[in-house]
Residue, then its C-alpha position, 0 to 999 in steps of 0.5 A: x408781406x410784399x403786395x404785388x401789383x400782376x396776378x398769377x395764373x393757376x396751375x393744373x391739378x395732379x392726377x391720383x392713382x389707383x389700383x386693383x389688388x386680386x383675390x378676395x375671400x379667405x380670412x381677408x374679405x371683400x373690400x370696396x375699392x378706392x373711388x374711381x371707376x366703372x364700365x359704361x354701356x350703350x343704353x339701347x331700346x328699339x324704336x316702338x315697343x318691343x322686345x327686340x334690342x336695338x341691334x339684330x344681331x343674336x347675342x348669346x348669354x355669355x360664354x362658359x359653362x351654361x347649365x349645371x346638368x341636364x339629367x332630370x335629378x330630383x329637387x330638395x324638398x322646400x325649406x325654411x320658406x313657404x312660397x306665400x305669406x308668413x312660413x309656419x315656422x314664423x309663427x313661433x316665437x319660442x325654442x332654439x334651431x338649429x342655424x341652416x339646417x339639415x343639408x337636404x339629402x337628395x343629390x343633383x344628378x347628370x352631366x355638365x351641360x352647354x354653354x348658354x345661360x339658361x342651359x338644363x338644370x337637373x332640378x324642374x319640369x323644365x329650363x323655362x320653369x313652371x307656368x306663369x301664374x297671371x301678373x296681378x292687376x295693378x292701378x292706372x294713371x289716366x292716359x297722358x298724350x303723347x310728348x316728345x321729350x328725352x324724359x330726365x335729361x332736360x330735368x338734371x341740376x348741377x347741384x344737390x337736389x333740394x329735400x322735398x315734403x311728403x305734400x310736394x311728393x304727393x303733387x308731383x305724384x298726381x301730374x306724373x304721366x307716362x310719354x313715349x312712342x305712341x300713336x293718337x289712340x295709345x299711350x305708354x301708361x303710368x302704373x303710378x296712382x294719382x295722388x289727391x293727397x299726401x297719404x297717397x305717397x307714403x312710404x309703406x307701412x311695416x308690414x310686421x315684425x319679423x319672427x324668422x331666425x334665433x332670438x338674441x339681444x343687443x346693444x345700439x349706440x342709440x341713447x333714449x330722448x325724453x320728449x321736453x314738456x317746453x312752449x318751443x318758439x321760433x324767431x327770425x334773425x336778421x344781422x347786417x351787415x349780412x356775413x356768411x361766416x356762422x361762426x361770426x354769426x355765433x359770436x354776434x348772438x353770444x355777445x348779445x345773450x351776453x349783455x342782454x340776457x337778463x335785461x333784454x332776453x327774459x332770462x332765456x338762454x336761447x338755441x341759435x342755428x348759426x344763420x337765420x333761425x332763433x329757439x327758445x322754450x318760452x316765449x321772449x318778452x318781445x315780438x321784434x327788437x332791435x340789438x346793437x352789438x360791437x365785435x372787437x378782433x382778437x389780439x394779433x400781437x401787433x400792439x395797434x388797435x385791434x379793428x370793431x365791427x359794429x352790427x345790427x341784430x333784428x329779432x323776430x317771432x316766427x312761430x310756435x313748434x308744436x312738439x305735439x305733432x312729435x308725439x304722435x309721430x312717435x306713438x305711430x298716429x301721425x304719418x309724416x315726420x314734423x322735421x322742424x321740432x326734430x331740427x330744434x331739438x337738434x339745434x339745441x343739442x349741438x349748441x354746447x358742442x359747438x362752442x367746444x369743438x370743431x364741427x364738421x357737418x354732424x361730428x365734432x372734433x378736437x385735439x382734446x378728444x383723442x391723441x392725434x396720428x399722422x396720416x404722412x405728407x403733412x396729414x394728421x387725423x382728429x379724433x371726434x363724434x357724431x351725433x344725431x337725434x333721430x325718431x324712432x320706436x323707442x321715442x326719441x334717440x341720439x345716435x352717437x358714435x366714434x369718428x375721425x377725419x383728417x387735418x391738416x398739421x400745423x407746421x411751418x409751411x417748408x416743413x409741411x412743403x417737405x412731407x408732402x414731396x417726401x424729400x429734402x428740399x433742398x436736394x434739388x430745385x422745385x419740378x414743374x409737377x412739385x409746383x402743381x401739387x404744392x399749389x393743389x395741397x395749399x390753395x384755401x388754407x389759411x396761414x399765420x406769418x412768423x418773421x413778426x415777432x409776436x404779431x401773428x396776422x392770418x391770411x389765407x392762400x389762393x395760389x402760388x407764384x409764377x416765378x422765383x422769389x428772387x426774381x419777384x420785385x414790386x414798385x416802391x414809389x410812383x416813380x417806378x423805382x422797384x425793389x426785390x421781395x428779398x432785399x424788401x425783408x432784409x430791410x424792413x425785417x432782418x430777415x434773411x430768405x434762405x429759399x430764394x428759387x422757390x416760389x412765393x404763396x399768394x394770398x388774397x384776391x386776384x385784383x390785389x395779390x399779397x405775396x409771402x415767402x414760404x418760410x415765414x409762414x405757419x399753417x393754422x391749426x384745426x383745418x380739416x382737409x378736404x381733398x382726396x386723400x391718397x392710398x397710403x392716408x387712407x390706410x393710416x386714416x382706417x388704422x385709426x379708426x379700426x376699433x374692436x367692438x368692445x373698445x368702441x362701445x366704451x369710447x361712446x359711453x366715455x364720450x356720453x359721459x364727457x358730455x354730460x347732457x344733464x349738465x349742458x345748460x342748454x338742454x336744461x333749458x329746453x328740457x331735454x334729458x338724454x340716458x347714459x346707457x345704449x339701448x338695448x334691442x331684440x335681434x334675430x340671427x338669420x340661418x345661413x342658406x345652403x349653396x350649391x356646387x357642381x356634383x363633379x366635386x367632393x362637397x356639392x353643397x355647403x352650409x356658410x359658417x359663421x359668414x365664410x366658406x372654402x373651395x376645398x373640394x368643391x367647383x364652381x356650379x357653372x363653370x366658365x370656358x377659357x378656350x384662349x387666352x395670353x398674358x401681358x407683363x408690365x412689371x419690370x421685375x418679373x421675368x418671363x419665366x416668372x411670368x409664364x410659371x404663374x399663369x401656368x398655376x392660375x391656368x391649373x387653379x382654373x381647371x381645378x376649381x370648375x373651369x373649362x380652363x386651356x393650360x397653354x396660352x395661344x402666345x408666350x407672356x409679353x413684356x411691356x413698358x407702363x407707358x405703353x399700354x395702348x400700343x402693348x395692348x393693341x399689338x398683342x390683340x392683333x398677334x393673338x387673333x392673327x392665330x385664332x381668328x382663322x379657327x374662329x375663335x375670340x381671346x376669351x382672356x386677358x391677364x395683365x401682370x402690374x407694378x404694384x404702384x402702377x398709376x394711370x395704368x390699371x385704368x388705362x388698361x380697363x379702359x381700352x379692353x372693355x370699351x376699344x378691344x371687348x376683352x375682359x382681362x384679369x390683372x394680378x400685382x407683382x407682390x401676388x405673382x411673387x407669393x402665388x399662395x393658392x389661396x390667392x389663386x382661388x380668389x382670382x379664380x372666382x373673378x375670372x369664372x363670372x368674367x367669363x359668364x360662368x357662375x361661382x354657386x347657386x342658392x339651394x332655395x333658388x334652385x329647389x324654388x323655395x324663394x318667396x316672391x322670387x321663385x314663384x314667377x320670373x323675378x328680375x333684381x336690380x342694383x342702382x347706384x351713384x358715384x359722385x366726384x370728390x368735393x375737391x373736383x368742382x365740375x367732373x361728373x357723376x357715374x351712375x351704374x345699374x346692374x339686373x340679374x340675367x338668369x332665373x331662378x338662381x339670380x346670380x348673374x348680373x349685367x351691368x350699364x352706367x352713364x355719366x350725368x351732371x356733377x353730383x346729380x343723384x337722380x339716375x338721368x338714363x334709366x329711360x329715355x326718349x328721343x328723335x331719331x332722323x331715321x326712326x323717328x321717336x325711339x325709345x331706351x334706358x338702361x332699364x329698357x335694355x337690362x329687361x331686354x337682356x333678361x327675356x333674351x337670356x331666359x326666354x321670359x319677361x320679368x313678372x316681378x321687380x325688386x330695385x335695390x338703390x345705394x347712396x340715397x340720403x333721407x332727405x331724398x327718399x321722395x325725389x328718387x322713388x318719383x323719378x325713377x320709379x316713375x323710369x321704370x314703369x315708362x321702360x316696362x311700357x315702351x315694351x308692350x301695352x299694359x306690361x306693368x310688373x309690380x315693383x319693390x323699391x329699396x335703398x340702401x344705406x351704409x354711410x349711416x351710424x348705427x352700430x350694434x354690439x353683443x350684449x355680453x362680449x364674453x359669451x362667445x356664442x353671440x359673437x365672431x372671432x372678431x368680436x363683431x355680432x353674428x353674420x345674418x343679425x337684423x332688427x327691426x324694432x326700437x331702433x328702426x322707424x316708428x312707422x315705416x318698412x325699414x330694418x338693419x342687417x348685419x350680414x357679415x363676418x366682421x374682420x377688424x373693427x366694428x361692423x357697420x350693419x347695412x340699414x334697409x329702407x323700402x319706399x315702395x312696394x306693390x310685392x306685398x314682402x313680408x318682413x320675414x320674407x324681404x329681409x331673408x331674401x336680402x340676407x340670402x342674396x349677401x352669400x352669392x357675393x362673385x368675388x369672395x366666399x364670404x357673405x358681404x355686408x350690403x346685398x350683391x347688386x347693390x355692391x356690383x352697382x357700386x364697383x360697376x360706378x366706379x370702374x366707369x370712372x376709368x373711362x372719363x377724359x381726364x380734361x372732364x376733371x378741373x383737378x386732373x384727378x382722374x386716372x384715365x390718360x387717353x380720350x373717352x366719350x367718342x360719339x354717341x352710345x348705339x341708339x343715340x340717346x343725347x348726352x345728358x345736358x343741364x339747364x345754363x350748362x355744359x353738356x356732360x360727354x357721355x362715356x365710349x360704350x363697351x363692346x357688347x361682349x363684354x356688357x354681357x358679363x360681369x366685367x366689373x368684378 
């Protein structure tokens, strides 16, 4: 190793690519997209209260097919579902149904109607609805003066937000006050209770079990817990000289249970968390001690001395944990969750894995748990499980499952270099771009030198160099006589340098660089790789773990068994005894709801079976209206008559399906070159609207033709229809034009008919008014959701995306907001905001002010209900988002007018959670789908559900390969007063109206519209907001301030986060992100 004395600079990142590919349904089922972006919109609001939007212009409801029919036909009976409390036929709990029932008898009548939303339906009294029964009377905070504040704005933090307790919960409940536009005898009122403790703020209690739906049984990979009958005590460690290394820290606590067990320690075998914390069960002879423990470096090969470190070990006792408190949490007598006996007994469990394996936040991996696969430029993925004890009803659980990740293969480092350009290296010298990835792929990982012998000292990269290896020379004497890195190792080494014009890697700090040539080093083996990976990995990654239920739930018993809890010394110790077998769970499986479609079809309505339908002689309920539309090609294999031919065919699918569907294009296909998308894209508009605009009409479509790897482009083309152009485009992979099936076809029908502001079908109980909590009033339902950066982006930021229905009663549609807010804040900043005005003065908006607006706008009434389904929430965040943005939305509905106070019913939902069921007989081919997955509509809420809490999982989709993973429910607030029977049917119900696919989905639609809307508005970020230079976007973003003027969102001691360019009004009318 050659030390040189000048530092190298840092290269730039490279940039990642993503795609869309067309068309979901079928057999292949709706898959998320990869992480990237979604689409951002002005979040407007009036200055003062109102429910006029900011802009006066009139805005229409989107453009296609409005009402199904405007005859008077009559409306099926209500089914399945009374309008309050628990239907009658919830009230059994006994006999078998038939699943969906009868197909209602009586047929939706008349003829096609407008264009507008809400246009005449065959089905009620009228487009409006019944008469709105009163909104129920809700609590009040005090009034609050008036403060102006751009509220959540000067609140957001760069980092995690840290966990808070049920206590802290409850004060910040009691200041929560209401500031907006206001004069000195008004206030915009919280509807939030003040809280004189604790108790004011739990999460609502379960209202019930469910009894809707057939009866079954299955199995959990959750494994019974017995509570140990031990005295637990807590001591504090103290180790200096302070490291921040746990593993140095378990090695000092080893060595001293080591040597001062038995003489020191009492006998105990104590649990040791890795930093500050010590458990014991039973106390320790002592109330504090001092230790003195030597650490000796393993041996390198090196023959010299290998270095000791001598620490100071202080132990101090801090506290008993009182496991009676678990108990009664347990057994449902006590409402708050004691989280640090659960932590011990967490700590206690993981001590033996960790001494084996290599953990990785709650899993654990090792070659030694399963044969490693190659994920391809120097990727391998380890096999390994997760594990986690929980509460439950049944007691306590350990929830085990089945995992991999990917690491990094030991490999010499040209051999790892070579995989990852995917070429010979020696063909031709290293580009500019080859030296920025290798950097990027390299940088943190720590290495062992070759050319030693058997001294195999490690170190760790930090860079790379500026310059070759041959030109690379360092001062030998104080005399400045210089010798070269390659003459430097044929000297003292014999080793020849075979890569002389390939840089060298820098190792240690930048004041002193280290610098080794890449071909004496090897990577060190059990390094998790934690950047992003790219497609081709992350399809060889899902290979791996795609597992078929039956051989997963015997990997995890394998893995219980290999385990051996009743030998881990550890829990034996404590006294913990963990069972071998899953628990098994009572279940239900939810009737599919009945859909409708438009009476001009063959089928009118249809019964989902099994999770999945056709379009075979149906069309959609509410066709949208393609009037004009062209098409831009950018793949170079596809020839214009090529080109022409499928759009001729989806123009004729269109018609087919429903649509309102022009077969002639205004302009003949255009070829365009990748690398000029904006100007294709521009020139082409300009052409088209040259031709409609004196007929006054709009291009209702755009269809793109793509590279099948077509990089920035996908994002780029987003980017400037939706936020510069206000089109909405379809874009089609070459692959899919060459095959044209007409399954595909289809699938891209579905997407360009809600693109266009129709609607693809309708729940039959939404028309008929048989949705309990939803049908009864208007009912407005949100989806909210948070995407965050990869971790190896260290200050790009997060997207946040809230969608709301836009028609009532079908709630089908959903127009959607997203803004950008500080790295990895979850906390969503702009669902309301206050600011000043030069002009105006104090106004007001949000994106919960501006999606309520819309809702008036497109059905002529006020929401009298909301229901907020939130994706991405941690546990250990519950309290933190339900204050803030439920506190959001009571100020939104406020600004509007006095005393408007909808009840609201808060949900998260989870899916990056472990729990997975299995049929209790993998033979009967009743409970199971062709997959070997448990039926679509399967939820339970009991055993394995929360001791106390509304919560409840659903699987609510067909598997296609692998294990279902259910989607876990959890209500945090809820002034609706949902049954169980009635929240979770409605959930369920909702996971067929999915747009993109006919199939049900696995977490409920505007959870799942939130969700691709996040992503998409990641497209619109400059690429500059990324130090990794990972974003697909290659043109600016983030051009002046959103309609109304809300600021940018800002974090104390940091950059102001640029917002995202807004979309074109046309466009955020309609689900632009499907």
């Amino acid at each position: 190793m050659v030390r040189k004395r000048r530092t190298e600079t840092s290269g730039a990142g490279e940039g990642s690519e993503s795609q869309e590919t067309s068309g979901y349904g079928g057999r292949a089922g709706p898959q998320r997209p990869p992480e990237r972006g979604p689409a951002p919109p002005h979040h407007g609001g009036g200055a003062g209260r109102g429910w006029a939007p900011t802009s006066q212009q009139p805005q229409q409801g989107g453009r296609g097919g409005g009402g199904y029919y405007q005859g008077r036909g009559s409306r099926p009976q209500p089914r399945d579902l009374q309008q309050q409390g628990a239907p009658s036929q919830y009230q059994s709990r006994g006999g078998p149904s038939v699943r969906g029932g009868m197909p209602p008898q009586q047929q939706y009548g008349g003829r096609r109607g407008g264009r507008g939303m809400t246009g005449g339906y065959g089905v009620g009294p009228s487009a409006a609805g019944p008469s709105r029964p009163p909104a129920p009377e809700l609590h009040q905070a005090t009034q609050a003066p008036y403060q102006a504040t751009q509220t959540g704005s000067s609140q957001a933090s760069s980092s995690r937000q840290p966990e808070i307790s049920a206590t802290q919960a409850a004060e910040q409940f009691g200041q929560l006050s209401v500031h907006g536009e206001t004069s000195s005898t008004q206030a915009i009122q919280s509807v939030i209770p003040p809280a004189s403790s604790s108790k004011s703020v739990r999460f609502p209690v379960r209202p019930g079990k469910g009894t809707y739906g057939v009866r079954c049984v299955v199995k959990a990979n959750h494994f019974f817990a017995e509570l140990p009958d031990k005295d637990l005590h807590q001591y504090d460690v103290s180790i200096t000289p302070e490291v921040t290394s746990r593993g140095v820290n378990r090695a000092v606590m080893e060595q001293l249970v080591k040597l001062y067990r038995e003489s020191y320690l009492g006998g105990r075998l104590p649990a040791y968390d890795g930093r500050k914390s010590l458990y014991t069960a039973g106390p320790l002879p002592f109330t504090s001690k001092d230790f003195q423990i030597t650490l000796v470096d393993e041996d390198d090969g090196s023959g010299t001395e290998r270095r000791q470190r001598a620490f100071r070990v202080v132990i101090k006792l801090a506290a008993r944990v009182d496991l009676h408190h678990l108990e009664m949490f347990l057994s449902g007598r006590q409402a708050d969750a004691p989280q640090e006996a659960l932590q011990v007994l967490d700590i206690v469990l993981r001590e033996l894995p960790t001494a084996r394996y290599l953990p990785v936040g709650r899993s654990f991996y090792s070659p030694d748990l399963g044969r490693r696969q190659p994920l391809g430029e120097g990727l391998e993925s380890w096999r390994g499980f997760y594990q986690s004890i929980r509460p439950t009803q049944m007691g306590l659980s350990l929830n085990i499952d089945m995992s991999s990740t990917a690491f990094i293969e030991p490999l010499p480092v040209i051999d790892f270099v070579q995989q990852l350009l995917n070429r010979d290296v020696q063909s031709r010298p290293l580009s500019d771009s080859d030296r920025v990835k290798i950097k990027k792929a390299l940088r943190g990982v720590k290495v062992e030198v070759t050319h030693r012998g058997n001294m195999r000292r490690k170190y760790r990269i930090s860079g790379l160099t500026s310059q070759a290896t041959r030109e690379l020379t360092f001062p030998v004497d104080e005399r400045g006589t210089v010798k070269s890195v390659v003459q430097y190792f044929q000297e003292t080494y014999g080793f020849t340098i075979q890569h002389t014009n390939w840089p060298c890697l820098q190792v240690g700090n930048q004041q002193r660089p280290n610098y080794l040539p890449m071909e004496v080093c090897k990577i060190v083996e059990g390094q998790r790789y934690s950047k992003r990976l790219n497609e081709r990995q992350i399809t060889a990654l899902l290979k791996v773990t795609c597992q078929r239920p039956h051989d997963r739930e015997l990997d995890i018993i394998q893995t219980v068994h290999h385990n051996a809890y009743h030998e881990d010394p550890y829990a034996r110790e404590f006294g913990i005894k963990i069972s071998e077998k899953l628990a098994s769970v009572e279940a239900r499986v939810l009737p599919a709801p009945w859909l409708k479609y438009h009476d001009t079809g063959r089928e009118k309505d249809c019964l989902p079976r099994v999770g999945q339908w056709n379009m075979m002689n149906k069309k959609m309920v509410n066709g949208g209206r393609v009037n004009s539309w062209t098409c831009i090609n950018f793949a170079r294999n596809v020839q214009e008559n090529v080109a022409r031919g499928f759009c001729h065919e989806l123009a004729q699918m269109c018609q087919i399906s429903g649509m309102e569907f022009s077969l002639e294009s205004v302009l003949p296909p255009l070829s365009a070159r990748p690398d000029q998308v904006e100007r294709a894209l521009k020139a082409r508009y300009h052409d088209a609207m040259s031709i409609l605009q004196p007929q006054k009409k709009e291009l209702d479509l755009l269809i793109v033709i793509l590279p099948d790897n077509n990089g920035s482009l996908y994002g780029d083309l987003k980017r400037i229809c939706e936020t510069d152009l206000g089109l909405v485009s379809q874009c089609c992979l070459t692959k899919h034009v060459f095959r044209m099936s007409k399954q595909y076809l289809a699938n891209v029908a579905l997407k360009i008919n809600v693109k266009v502001g129709g609607r693809n079908t309708v729940l039959m109980d939404a028309l008929s008014r048989n949705i309990p909590l939803v049908s009864d009033r208007p009912t407005i339902i949100f989806g909210a959701d948070v995407t965050h950066p990869h971790p190896g982006e260290d200050s790009s930021p997060s997207i946040a995306a809230v969608v709301a229905s836009q028609d009532w009663p079908e709630v089908t549609k959903y127009a959607g907001l997203v803004c950008a807010q500080a790295h990895r804040q979850e906390l969503i900043q702009d669902l309301f905001k206050v600011w000043q005005d030069p002009q105006r003065g104090t106004v007001t908006g949000g994106m919960i002010k501006e999606l309520l607006i819309s809702f008036k706008r497109a059905t002529g009434q006020k929401p009298q209900r909301i229901i907020f389904y939130r994706d991405g929430v941690s546990e250990g965040q519950f309290y933190q988002v339900l204050l803030y943005e439920l506190d959001a939305i009571r100020k939104a509905c406020a600004s509007l007018e006095p005393n408007y106070q909808p009840p609201v019913t808060f949900v998260v939902v989870q899916k990056r959670h472990h729990t997975r069921l299995f049929a209790n007989n993998h033979n009967d081919y009743h409970s199971i789908d062709k997959s070997g997955n448990i039926l679509p509509g399967t939820v339970v809420d009991s055993k394995i559900c929360h001791p106390t809490e509304f919560d409840f999982y659903l699987c609510s989709h067909a598997g296609i390969q692998g294990t279902s993973r259910p989607a876990h429910y959890h209500v945090l607030w809820d002034e609706n007063k949902f049954t169980a029977d009635a929240l979770q049917t409605l959930t369920n119900n909702l996971c067929y109206t999915y747009a993109r696919c006919t199939r049900s989905v696995s977490i409920v639609p505007p959870a799942y519209y939130a969700h691709l809307a996040a992503f998409r508005a990641r497209f619109y970020m400059e690429p500059e907001t990324s130090d990794s230079g990972s974003l697909a976007s290659g043109a600016a973003g983030g051009r002046g301030v959103p309609a109304g003027g809300p600021r940018a969102t800002r974090v104390p001691g940091s950059a102001a986060v640029k917002p995202l360019p807004a979309l074109k009004e046309n466009v955020k009318r309609v689900m632009f992100y499907c």
